[in-house]
ZAMARLUM-322313 format. One record per residue: residue number from 1; y negated, z negated, x negated of N, C-alpha, C, O in turn. Coordinates in steps of 0.001 Angstrom, whole numbers, plus 524288, in hexadecimal, padded with zeros to 5 digits. Each point is the difference from the previous one (the first is absolute). Layout:
! ZAMARLUM-322313
<num->NUM n_y->Y n_z->Z n_x->X ca_y->Y ca_z->Z ca_x->X c_y->Y c_z->Z c_x->X o_y->Y o_z->Z o_x->X> .
...
END
This chain:
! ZAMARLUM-322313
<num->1 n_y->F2C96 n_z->25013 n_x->10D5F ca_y->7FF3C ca_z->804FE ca_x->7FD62 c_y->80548 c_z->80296 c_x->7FECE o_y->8008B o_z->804C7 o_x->80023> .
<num->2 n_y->80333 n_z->7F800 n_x->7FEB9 ca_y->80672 ca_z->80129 ca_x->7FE64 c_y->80088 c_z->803DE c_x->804C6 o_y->80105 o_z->804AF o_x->7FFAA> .
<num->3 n_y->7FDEE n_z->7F7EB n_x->805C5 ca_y->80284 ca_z->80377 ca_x->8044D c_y->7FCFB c_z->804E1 c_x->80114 o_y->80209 o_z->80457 o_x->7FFA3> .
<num->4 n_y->7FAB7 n_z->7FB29 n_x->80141 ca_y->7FB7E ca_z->8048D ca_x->800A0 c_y->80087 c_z->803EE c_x->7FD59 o_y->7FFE0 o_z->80428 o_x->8026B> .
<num->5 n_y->800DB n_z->7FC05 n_x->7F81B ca_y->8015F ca_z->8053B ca_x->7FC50 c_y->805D1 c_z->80066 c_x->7FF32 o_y->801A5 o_z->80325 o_x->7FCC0> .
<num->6 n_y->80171 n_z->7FA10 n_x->805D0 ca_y->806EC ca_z->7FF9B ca_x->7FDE0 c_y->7FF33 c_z->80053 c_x->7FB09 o_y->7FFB3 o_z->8047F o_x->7FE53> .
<num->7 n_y->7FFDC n_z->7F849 n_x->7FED4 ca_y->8015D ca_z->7FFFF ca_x->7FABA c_y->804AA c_z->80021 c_x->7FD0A o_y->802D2 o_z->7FC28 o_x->800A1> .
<num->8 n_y->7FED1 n_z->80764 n_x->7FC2C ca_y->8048D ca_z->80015 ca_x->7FE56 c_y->801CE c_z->7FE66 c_x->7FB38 o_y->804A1 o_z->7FFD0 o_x->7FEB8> .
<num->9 n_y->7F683 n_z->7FEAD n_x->7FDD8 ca_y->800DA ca_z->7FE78 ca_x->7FAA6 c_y->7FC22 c_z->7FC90 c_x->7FE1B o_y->7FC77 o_z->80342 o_x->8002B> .
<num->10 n_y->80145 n_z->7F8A1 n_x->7FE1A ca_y->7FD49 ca_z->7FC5B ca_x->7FEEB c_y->7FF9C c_z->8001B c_x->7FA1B o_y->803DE o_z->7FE0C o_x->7FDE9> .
<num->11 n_y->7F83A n_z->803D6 n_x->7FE92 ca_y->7FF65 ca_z->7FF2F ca_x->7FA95 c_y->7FD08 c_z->7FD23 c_x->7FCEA o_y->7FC12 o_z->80211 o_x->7FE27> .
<num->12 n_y->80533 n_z->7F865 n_x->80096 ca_y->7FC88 ca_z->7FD10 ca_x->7FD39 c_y->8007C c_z->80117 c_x->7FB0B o_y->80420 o_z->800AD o_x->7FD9F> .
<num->13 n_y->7F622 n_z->7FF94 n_x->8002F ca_y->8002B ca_z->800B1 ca_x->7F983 c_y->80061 c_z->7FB0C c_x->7FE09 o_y->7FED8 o_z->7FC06 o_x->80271> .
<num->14 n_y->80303 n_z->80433 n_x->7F881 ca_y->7FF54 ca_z->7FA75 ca_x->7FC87 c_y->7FC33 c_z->7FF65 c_x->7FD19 o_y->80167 o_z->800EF o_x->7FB7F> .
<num->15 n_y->7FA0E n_z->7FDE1 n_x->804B8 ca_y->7FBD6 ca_z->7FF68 ca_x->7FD50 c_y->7FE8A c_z->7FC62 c_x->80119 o_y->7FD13 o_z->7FF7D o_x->7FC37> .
<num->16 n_y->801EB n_z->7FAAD n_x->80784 ca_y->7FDB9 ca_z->7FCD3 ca_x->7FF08 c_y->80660 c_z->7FBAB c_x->80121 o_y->80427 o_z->801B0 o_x->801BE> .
<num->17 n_y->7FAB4 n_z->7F89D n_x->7FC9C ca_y->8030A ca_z->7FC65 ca_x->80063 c_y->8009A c_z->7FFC2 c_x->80892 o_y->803F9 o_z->7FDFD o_x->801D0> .
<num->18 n_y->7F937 n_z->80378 n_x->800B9 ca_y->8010C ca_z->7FEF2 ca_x->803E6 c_y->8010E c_z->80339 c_x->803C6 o_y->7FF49 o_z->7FF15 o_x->804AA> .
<num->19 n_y->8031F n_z->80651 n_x->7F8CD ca_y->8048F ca_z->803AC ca_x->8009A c_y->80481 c_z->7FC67 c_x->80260 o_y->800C4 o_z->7FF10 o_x->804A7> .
<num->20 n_y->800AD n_z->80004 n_x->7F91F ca_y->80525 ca_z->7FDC5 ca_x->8017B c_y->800E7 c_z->7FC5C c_x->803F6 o_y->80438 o_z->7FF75 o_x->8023D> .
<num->21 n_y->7F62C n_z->7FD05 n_x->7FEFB ca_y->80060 ca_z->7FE3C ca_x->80446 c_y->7FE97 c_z->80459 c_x->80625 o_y->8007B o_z->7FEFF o_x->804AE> .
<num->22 n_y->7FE64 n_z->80404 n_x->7F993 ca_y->7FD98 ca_z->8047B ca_x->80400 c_y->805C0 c_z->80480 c_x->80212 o_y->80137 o_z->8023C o_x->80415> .
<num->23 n_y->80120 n_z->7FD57 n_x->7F65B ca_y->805C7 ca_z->80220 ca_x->80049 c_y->80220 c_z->7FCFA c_x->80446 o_y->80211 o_z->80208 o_x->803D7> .
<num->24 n_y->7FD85 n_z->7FA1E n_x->7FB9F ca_y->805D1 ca_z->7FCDB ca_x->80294 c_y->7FD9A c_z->7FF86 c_x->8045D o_y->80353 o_z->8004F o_x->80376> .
<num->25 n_y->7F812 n_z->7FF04 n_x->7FE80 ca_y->7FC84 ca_z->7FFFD ca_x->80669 c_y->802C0 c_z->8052F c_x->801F3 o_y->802B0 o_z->7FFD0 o_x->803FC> .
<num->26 n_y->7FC98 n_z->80586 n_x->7F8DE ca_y->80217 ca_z->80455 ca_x->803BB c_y->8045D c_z->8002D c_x->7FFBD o_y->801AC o_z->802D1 o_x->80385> .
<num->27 n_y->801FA n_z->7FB4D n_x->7F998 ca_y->804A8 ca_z->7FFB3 ca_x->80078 c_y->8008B c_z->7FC8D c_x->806A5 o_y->802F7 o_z->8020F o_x->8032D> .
<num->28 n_y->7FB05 n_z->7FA77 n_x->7FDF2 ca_y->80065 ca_z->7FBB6 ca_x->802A3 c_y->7FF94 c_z->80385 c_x->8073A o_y->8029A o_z->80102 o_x->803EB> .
<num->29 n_y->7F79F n_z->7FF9B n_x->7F971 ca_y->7FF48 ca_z->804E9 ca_x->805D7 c_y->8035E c_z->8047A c_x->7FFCF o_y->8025A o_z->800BA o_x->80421> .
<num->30 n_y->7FE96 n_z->8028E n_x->7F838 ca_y->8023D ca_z->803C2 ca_x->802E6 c_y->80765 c_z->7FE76 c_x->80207 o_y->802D4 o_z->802C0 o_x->802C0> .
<num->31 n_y->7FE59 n_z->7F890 n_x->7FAF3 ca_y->806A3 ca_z->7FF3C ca_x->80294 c_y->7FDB6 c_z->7FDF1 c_x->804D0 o_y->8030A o_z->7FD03 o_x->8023B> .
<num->32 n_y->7F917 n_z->8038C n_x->7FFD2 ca_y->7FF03 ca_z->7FDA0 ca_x->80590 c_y->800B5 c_z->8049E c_x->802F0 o_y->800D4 o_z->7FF6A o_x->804B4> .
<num->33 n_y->7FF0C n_z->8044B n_x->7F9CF ca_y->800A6 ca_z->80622 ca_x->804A4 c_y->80499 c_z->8021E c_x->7FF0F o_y->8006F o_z->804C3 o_x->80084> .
<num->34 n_y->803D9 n_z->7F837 n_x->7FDF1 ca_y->80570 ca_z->7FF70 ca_x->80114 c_y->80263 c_z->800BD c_x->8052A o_y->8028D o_z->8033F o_x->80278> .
<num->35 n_y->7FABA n_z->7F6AB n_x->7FE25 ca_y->801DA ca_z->800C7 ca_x->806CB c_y->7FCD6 c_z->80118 c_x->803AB o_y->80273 o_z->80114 o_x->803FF> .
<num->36 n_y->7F941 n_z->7FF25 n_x->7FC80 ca_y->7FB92 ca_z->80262 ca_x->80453 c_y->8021E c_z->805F4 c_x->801FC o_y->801DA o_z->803C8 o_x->7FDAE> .
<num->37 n_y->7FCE7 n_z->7FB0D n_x->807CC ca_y->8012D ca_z->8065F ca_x->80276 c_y->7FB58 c_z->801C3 c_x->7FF4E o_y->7FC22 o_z->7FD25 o_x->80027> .
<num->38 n_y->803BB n_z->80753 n_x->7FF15 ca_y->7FB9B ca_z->803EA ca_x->8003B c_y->7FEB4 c_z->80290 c_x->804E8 o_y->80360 o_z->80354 o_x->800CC> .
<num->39 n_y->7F939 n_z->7FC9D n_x->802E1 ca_y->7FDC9 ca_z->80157 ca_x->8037F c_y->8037F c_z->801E4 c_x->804A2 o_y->803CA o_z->7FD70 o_x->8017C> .
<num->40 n_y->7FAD1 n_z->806F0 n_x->80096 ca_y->8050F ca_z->80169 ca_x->804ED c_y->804A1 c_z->801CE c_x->80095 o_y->80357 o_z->7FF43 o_x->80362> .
<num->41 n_y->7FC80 n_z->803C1 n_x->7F81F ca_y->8065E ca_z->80080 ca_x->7FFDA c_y->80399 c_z->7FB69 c_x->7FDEC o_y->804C9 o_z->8007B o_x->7FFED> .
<num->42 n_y->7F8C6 n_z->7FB34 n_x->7FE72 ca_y->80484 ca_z->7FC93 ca_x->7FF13 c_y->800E3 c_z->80088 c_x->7F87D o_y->802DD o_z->7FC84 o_x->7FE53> .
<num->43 n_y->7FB9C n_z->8063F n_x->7FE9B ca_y->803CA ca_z->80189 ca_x->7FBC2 c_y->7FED9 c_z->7FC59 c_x->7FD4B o_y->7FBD8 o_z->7FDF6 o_x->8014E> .
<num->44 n_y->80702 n_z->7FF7C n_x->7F9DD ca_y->7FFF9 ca_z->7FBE9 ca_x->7FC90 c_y->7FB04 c_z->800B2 c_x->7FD34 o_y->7FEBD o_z->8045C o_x->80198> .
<num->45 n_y->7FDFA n_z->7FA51 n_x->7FB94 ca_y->7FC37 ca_z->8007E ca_x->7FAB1 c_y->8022A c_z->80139 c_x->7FBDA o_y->80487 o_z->7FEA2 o_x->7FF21> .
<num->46 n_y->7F923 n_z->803B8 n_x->7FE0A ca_y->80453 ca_z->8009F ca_x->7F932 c_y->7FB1D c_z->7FBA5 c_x->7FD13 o_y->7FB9A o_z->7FEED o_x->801A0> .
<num->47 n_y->80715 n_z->7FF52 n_x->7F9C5 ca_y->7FD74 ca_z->7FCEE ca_x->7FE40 c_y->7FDB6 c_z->801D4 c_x->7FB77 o_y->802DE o_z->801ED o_x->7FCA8> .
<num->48 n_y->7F962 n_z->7FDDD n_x->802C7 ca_y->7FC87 ca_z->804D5 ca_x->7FA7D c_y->802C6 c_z->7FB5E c_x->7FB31 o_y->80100 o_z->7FB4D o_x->7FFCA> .
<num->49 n_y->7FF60 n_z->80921 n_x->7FD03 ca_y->801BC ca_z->7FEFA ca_x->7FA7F c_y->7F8D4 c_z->7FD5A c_x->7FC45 o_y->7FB7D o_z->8018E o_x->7FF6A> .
<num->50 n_y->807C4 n_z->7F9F9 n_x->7FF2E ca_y->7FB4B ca_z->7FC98 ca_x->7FB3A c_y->80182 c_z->80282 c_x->7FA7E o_y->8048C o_z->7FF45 o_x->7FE9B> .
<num->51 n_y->7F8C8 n_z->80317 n_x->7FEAF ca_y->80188 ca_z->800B9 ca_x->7FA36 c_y->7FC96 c_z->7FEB1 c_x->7FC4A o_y->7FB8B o_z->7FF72 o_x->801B7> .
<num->52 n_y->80502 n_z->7FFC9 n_x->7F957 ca_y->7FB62 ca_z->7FFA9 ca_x->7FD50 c_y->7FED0 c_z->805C7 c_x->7FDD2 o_y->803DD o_z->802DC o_x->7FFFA> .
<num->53 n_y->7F8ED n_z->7FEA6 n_x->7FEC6 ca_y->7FD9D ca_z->803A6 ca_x->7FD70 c_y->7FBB0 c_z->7FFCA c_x->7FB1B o_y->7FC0E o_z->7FD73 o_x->7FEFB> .
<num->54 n_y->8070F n_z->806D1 n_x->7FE89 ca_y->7FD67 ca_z->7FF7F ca_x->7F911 c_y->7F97E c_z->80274 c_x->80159 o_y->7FEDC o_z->802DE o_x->803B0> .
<num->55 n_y->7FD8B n_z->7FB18 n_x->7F842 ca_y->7FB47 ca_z->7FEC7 ca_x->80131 c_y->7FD86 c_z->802EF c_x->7FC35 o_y->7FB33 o_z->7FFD6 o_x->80023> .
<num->56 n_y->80676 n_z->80258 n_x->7FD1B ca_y->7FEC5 ca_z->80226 ca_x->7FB0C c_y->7FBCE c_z->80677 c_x->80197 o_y->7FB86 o_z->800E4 o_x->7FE7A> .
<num->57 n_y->80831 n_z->802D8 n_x->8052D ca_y->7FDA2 ca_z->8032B ca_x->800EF c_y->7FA36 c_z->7FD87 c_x->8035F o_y->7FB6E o_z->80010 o_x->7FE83> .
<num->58 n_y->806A4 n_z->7FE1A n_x->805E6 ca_y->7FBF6 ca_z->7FDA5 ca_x->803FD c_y->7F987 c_z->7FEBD c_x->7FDAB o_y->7FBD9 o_z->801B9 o_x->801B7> .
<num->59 n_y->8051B n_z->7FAC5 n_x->7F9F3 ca_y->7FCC4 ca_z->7FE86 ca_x->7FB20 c_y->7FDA8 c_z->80529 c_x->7FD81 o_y->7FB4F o_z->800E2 o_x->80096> .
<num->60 n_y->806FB n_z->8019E n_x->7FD66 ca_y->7FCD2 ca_z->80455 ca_x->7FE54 c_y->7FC60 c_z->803C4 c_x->80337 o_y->7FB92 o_z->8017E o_x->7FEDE> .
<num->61 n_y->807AD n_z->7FFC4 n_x->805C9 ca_y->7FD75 ca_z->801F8 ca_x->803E3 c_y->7FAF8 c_z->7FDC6 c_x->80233 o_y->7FC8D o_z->80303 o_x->80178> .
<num->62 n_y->802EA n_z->7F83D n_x->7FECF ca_y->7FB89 ca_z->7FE4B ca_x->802C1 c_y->7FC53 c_z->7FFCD c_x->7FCEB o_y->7FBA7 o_z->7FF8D o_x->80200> .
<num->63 n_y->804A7 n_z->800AC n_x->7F8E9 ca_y->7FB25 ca_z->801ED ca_x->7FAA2 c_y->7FEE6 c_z->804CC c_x->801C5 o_y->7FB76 o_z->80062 o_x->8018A> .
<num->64 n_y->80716 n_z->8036F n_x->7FECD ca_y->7FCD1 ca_z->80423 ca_x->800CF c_y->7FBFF c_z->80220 c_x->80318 o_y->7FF26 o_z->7FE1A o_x->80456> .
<num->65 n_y->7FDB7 n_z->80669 n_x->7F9A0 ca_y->7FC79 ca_z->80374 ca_x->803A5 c_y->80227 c_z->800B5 c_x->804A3 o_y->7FD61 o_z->7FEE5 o_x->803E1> .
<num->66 n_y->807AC n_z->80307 n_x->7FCAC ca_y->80244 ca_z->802A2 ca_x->80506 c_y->8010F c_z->7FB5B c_x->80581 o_y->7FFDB o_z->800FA o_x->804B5> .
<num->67 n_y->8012C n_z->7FA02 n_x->7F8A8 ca_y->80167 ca_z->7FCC5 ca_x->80349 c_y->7F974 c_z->7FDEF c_x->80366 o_y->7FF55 o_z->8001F o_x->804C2> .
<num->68 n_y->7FD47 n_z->7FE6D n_x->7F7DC ca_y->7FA6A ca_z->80000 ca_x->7FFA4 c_y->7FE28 c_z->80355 c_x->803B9 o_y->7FD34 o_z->7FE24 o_x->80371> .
<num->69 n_y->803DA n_z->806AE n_x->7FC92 ca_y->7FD58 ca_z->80582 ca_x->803DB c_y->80298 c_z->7FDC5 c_x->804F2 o_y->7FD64 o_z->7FE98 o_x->803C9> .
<num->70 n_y->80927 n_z->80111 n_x->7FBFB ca_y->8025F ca_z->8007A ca_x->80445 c_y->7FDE9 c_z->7FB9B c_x->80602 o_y->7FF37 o_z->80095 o_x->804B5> .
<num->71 n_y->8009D n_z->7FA2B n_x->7F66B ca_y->7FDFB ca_z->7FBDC ca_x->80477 c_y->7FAD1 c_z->7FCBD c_x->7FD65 o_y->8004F o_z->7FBB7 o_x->7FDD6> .
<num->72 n_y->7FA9A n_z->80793 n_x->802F8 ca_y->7FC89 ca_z->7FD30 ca_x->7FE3D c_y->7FF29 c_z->7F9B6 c_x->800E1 o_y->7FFFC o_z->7FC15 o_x->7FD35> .
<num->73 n_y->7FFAD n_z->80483 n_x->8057D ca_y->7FE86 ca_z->7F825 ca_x->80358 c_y->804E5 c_z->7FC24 c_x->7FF24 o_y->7FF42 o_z->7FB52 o_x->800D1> .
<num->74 n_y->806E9 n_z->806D6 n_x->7FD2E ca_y->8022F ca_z->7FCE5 ca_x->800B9 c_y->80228 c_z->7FD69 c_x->7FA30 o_y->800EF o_z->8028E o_x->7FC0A> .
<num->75 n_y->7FFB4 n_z->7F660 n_x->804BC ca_y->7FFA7 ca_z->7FFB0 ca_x->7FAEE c_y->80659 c_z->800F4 c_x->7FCA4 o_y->803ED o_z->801A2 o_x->8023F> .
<num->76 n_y->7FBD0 n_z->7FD0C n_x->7F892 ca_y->803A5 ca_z->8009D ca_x->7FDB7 c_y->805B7 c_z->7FFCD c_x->7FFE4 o_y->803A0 o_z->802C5 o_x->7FE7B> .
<num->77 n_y->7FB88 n_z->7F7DD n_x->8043E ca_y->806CE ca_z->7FF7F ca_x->800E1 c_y->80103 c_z->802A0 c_x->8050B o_y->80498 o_z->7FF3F o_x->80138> .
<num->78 n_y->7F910 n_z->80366 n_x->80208 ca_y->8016E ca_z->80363 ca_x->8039B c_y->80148 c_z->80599 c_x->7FE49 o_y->802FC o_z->8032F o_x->80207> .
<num->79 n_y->7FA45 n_z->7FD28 n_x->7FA1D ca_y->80205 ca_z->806F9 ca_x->7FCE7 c_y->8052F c_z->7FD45 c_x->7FC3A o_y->802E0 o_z->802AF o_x->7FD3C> .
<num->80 n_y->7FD8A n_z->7F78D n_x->8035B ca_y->804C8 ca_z->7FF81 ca_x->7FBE3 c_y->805F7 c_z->7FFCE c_x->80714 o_y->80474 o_z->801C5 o_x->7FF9B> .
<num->81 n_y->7FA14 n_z->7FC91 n_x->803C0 ca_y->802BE ca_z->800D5 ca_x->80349 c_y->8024E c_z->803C7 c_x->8029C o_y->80410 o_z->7FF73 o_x->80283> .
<num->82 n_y->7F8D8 n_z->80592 n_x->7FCE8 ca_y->7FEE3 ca_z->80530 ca_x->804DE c_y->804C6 c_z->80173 c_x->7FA19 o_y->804B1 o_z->7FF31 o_x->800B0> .
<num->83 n_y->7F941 n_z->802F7 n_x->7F9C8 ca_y->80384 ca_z->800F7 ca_x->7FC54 c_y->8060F c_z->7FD67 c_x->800C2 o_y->8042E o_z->801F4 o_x->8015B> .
<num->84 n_y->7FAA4 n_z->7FA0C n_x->7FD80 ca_y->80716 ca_z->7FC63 ca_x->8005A c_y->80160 c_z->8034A c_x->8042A o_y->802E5 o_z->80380 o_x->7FE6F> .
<num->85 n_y->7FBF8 n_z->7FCCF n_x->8073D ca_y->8026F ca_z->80306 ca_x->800F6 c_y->800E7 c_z->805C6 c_x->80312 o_y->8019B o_z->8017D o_x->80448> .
<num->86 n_y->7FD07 n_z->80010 n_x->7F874 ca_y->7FFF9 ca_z->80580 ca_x->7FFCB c_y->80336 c_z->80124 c_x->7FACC o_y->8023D o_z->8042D o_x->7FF30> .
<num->87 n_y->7FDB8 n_z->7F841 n_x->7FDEC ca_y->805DA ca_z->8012E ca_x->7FA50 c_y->8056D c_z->7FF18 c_x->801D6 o_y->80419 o_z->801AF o_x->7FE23> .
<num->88 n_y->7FB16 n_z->7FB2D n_x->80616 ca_y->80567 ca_z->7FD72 ca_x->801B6 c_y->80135 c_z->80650 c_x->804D1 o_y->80315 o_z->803B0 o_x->7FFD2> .
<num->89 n_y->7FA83 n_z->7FB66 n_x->8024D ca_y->80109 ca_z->80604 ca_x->801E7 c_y->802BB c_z->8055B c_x->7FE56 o_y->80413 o_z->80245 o_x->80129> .
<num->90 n_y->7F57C n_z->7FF17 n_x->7F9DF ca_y->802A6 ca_z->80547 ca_x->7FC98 c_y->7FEC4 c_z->7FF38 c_x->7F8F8 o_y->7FCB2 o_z->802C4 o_x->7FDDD> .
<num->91 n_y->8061D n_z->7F993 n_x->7FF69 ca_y->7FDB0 ca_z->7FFDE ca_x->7FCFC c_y->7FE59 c_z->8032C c_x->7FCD3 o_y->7FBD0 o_z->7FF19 o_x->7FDD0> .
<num->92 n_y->8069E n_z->804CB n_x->80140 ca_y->7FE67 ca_z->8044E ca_x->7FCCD c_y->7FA17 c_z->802CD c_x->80330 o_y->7FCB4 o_z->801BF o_x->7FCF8> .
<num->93 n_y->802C7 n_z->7FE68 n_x->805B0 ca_y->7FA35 ca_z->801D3 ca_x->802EE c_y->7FB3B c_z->7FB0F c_x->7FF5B o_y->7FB51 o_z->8005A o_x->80109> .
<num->94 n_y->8076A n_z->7FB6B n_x->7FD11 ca_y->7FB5D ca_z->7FB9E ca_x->80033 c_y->7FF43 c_z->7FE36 c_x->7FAAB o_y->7FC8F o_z->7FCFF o_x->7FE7F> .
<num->95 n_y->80734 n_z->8053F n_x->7FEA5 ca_y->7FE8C ca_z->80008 ca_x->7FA8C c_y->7FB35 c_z->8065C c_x->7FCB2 o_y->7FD97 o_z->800E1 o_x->7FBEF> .
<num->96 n_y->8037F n_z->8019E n_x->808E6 ca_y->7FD48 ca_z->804DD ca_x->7FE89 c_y->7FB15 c_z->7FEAB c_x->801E0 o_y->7FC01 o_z->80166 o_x->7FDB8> .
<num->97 n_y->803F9 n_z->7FCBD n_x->80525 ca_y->7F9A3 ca_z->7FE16 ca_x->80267 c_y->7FD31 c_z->7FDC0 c_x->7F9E4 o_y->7FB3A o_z->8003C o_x->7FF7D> .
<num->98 n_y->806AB n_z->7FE97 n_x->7FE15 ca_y->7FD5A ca_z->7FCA9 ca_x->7FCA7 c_y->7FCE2 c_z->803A9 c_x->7FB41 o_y->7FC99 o_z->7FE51 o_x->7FD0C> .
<num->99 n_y->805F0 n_z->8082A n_x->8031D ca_y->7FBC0 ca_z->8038D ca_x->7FDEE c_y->7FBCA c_z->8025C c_x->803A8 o_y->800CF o_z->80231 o_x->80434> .
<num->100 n_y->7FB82 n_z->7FD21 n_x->7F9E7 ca_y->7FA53 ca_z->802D0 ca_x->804CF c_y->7FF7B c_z->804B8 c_x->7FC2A o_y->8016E o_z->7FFCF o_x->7FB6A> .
<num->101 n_y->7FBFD n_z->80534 n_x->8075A ca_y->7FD77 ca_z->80291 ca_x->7FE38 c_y->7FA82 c_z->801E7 c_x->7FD88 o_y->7FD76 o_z->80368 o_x->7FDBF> .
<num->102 n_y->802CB n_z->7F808 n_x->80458 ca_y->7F874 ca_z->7FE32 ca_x->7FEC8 c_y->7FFE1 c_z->7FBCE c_x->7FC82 o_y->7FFAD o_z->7FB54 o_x->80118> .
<num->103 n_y->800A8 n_z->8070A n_x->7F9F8 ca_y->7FFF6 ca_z->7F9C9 ca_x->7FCEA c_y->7FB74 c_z->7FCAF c_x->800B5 o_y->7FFD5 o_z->7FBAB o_x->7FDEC> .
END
């Protein structure tokens, strides 16, 4: 999936104890596209950045109505994922998400 979307940034939240083992797995895979050539032209891989990311907004967001509308069927810690990152992105736009107009 790393290669398929070029991933450029990897964001694990800290919320459960086995974060950190999940941290250090993508840490593990992504220094592997260090050295791999990438397809026909030959060019190196860049290696996507592992960070942690604060969980706080992510968390609030997935309580809400808006997150609820956006992805009916999907469960919670996936509206806590799609959030993480989309803050790491723009945070000021993913903290605004968190007022609806529709109370």
């Amino acid at each position: 999936m790393i290669k398929t979307h070029s991933v450029d940034l990897i964001v694990v939240g800290a919320n459960t104890l086995d974060s950190k083992n999940l941290f250090e797995t993508f840490k593990d895979i992504s220094s592997k596209f260090i050295n791999e050539e990438n397809g026909e032209n030959g060019e190196k891989s860049k290696e996507p950045f592992c960070i942690w990311g604060a969980m706080e907004v992510a968390r609030i967001y997935s309580k809400t109505e808006k997150a609820k509308r956006s992805n009916k069927d999907a469960p919670y810690s996936l509206h806590q994922a799609i959030s993480l990152a989309r803050y790491e992105q723009d945070p000021l736009s993913e903290i605004l998400n968190l007022w609806d107009k529709d109370p």
